[in-house]
C-alpha positions in Angstrom: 0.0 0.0 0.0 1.6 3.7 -0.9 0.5 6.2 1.5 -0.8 8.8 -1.1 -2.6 5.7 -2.9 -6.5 5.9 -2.8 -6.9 2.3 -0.8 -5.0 3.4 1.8 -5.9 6.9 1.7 -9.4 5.3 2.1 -7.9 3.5 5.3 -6.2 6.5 6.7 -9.7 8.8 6.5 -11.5 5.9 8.4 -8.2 6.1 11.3 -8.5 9.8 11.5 -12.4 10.4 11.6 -12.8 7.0 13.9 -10.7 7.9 16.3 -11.8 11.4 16.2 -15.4 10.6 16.6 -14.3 8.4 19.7 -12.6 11.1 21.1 -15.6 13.8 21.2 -17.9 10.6 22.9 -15.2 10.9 25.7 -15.1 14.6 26.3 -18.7 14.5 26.4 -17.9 11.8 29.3 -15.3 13.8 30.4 -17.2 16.9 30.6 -20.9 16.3 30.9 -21.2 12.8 32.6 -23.7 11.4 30.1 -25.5 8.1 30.7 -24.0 4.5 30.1 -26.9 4.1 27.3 -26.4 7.2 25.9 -22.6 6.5 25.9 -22.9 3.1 24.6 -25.3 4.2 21.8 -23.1 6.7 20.7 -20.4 4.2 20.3 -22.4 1.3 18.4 -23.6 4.5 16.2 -19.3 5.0 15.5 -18.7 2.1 15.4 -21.6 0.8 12.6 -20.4 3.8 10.3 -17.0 2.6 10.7 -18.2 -0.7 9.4 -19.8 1.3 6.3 -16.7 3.1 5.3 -14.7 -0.2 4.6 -12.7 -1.1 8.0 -14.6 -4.7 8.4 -14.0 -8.0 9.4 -15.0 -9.6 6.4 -13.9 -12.9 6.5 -14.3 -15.3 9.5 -12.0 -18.7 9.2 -12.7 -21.8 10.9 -10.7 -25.0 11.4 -13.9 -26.8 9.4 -15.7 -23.2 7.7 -12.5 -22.2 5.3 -12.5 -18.7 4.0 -16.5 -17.9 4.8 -16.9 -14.3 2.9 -19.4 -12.8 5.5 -19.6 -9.5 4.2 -21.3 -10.6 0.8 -23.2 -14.2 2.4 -24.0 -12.8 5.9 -23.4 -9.0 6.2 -25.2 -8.9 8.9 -23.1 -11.0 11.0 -20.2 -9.0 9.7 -22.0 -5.6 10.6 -22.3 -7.0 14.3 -18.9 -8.7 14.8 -17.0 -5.4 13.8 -19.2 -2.9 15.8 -19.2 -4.9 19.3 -15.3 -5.7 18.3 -14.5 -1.9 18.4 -17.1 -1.5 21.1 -15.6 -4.2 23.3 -12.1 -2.6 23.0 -12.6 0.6 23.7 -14.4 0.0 26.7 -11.8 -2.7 27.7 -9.3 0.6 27.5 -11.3 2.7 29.4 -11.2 -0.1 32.2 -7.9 -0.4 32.1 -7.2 3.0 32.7 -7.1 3.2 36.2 -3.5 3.3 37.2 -1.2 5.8 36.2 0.3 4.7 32.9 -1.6 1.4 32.4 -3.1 1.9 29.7 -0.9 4.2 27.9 1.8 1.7 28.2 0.1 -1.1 27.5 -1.3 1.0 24.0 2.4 1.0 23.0 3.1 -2.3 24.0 0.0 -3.7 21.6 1.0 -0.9 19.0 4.6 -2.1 19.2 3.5 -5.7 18.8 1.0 -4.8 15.3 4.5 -2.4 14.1 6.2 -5.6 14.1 3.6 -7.4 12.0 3.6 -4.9 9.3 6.9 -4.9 9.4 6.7 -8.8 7.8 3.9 -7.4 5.3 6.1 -4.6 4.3 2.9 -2.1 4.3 5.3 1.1 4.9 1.6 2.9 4.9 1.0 1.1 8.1 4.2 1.2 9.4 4.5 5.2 9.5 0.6 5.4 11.0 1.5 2.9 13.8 4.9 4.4 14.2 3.6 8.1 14.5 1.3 6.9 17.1 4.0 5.0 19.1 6.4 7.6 19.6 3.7 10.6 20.6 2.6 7.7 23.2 5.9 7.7 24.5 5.5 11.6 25.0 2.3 11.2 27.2 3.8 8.0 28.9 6.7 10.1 30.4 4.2 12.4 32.1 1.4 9.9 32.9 3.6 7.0 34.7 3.0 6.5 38.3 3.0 9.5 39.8 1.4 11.2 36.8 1.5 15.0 36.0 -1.7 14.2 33.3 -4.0 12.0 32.9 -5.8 10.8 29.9 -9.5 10.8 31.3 -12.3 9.0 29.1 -11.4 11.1 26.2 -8.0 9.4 26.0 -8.8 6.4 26.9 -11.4 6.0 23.9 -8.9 7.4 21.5 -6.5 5.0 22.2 -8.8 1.9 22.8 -10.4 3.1 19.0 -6.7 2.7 17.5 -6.0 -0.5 18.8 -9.3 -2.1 17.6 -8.7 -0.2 14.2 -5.0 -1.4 13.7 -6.1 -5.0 15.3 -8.8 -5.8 12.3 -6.5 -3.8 9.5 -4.1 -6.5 10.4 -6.7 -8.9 10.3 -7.6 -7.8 7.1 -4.1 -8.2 5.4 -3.6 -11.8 6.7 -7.6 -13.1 5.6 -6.2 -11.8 2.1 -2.9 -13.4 2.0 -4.1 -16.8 3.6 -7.3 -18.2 3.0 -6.4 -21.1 6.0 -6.1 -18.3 8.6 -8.4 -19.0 12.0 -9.3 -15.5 12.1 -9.0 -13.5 14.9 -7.3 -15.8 17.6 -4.3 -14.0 17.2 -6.0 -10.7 18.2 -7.7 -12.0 21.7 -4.2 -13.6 22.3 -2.4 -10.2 22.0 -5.4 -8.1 24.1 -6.2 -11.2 26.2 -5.6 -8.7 29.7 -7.8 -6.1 28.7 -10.6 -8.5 26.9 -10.3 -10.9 30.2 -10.5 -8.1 33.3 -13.3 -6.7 31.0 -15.0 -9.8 31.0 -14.1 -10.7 34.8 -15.2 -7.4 36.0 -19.1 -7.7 33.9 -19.6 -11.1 35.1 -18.8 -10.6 38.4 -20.9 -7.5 38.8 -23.8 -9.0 37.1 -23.9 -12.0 39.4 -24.2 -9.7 42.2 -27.3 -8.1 40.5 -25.4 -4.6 40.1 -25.2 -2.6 36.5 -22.1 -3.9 34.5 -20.9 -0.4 34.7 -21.0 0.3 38.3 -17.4 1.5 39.2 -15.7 -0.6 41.7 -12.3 -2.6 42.8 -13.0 -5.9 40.5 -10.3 -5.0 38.4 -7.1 -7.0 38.4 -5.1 -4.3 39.0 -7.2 -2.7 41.7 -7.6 -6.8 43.2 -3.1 -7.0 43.2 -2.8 -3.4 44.9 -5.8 -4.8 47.5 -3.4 -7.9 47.6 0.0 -5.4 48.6 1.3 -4.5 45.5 2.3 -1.0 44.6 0.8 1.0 42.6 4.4 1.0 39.7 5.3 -2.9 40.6 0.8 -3.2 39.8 1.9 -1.3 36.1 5.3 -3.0 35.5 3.5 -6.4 36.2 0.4 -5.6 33.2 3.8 -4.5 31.1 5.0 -7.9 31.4 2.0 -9.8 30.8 1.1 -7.3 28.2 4.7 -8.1 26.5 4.4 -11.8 26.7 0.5 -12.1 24.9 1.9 -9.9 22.6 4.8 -12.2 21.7 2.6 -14.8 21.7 -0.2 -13.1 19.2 2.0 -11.5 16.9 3.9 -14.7 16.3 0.7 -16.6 15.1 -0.2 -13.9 12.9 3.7 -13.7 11.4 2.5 -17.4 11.0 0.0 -17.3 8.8 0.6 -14.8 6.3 
């Protein structure tokens, strides 16, 4: 893909007005507390037109199903994967975000982990995007780690979460096109298995004890290991290091397949 070529133009548009749109749902969070179902709705409303413009997860492989085209047999399904996808991992990075650094660091840990993918496609496109947004996370990181002089709030946190979900199914995207065997998407849980599973943890947990799902409270893993005696930077340093080894893991299969 060439930077200044109108595919990846295309690709670069849906990055910048994705993330943007994201961004103005969190400083409406940020600013005017708006509801969970407002918040949500705004986000599935994103989200869907992200699907419209082109950035989809159009082909689902199975070890049995090879290669099933679900944007042209079931677009529907495709609609609804992609949209609670992006959904799912923005929230996930709003969670995380409630340590100093967390969940900057672990952006440019996942970020890092994708660089190196399209670094064995040779997209150069990719490469500059993801590299751009690497380096200006450093930037923040320096002033966010534990004890931070800024803090990303919801606004942030939703920009970054909407770049990693963007950059996880463009590199879906690129390996569903280069090899029709791929089991889609494993590879991307693998890589934001922390985030997806304390997400998960945390809504199960607080449904079972008949509260909302996005009542605020100390489920978190990192709020359980600080309850447990760990600092607040040894809590961070550990999510760097489980963040660093999924993301070995995940990026490996990918380089796999392609």
């Amino acid at each position: 893909f060439n930077l200044l070529s109108p595919s990846y133009f295309n690709f670069l548009k849906i990055y910048i007005i994705g993330s943007i749109l994201f961004f103005i749902i969190g400083v409406l969070e940020d600013f005017f507390d708006i509801s969970n179902l407002k918040k949500l709705i705004l986000q599935f409303i994103v989200a869907s037109f992200i699907w419209l413009q082109g950035l989809r997860l159009e082909y689902i492989n199975f070890p049995f199903i090879k290669n099933l085209n679900l944007f042209d047999t079931y677009p529907i399904i495709s609609l609804l994967i992609t949209v609670f996808w992006i959904v799912g991992i923005v929230n996930a990075f709003n969670w995380l975000d409630g340590l100093d650094g967390l969940a900057c660091g672990s952006s440019i840990i996942f970020c890092s982990g994708y660089f190196l993918f399209f670094i064995s496609t040779g997209n150069l496109s990719d490469l500059m995007i993801i590299g751009i947004f690497i380096t200006s996370s450093f930037g923040f990181l320096i002033h966010n780690f534990y004890p931070a002089k800024i803090f990303m709030g919801d606004s942030g946190s939703y920009l970054v979460g909407s770049i990693i979900a963007f950059f996880s199914i463009r590199s879906e995207i690129l390996i569903s096109s280069q090899n029709p065997n791929y089991v889609s998407f494993l590879a991307q849980f693998i890589i934001l298995f922390l985030p997806i599973f304390d997400m998960t943890l945390v809504i199960l947990i607080r449904i079972l004890k008949g509260k909302s799902p996005f009542n605020a409270d100390r489920h978190h893993l990192h709020h359980r290991l600080i309850d447990l005696g760990l600092s607040h930077k040894n809590t961070v340093l550990f999510f760097y290091f489980m963040n660093i080894i999924s993301c070995v893991i995940g990026t490996n299969f990918m380089n796999l397949q392609i």
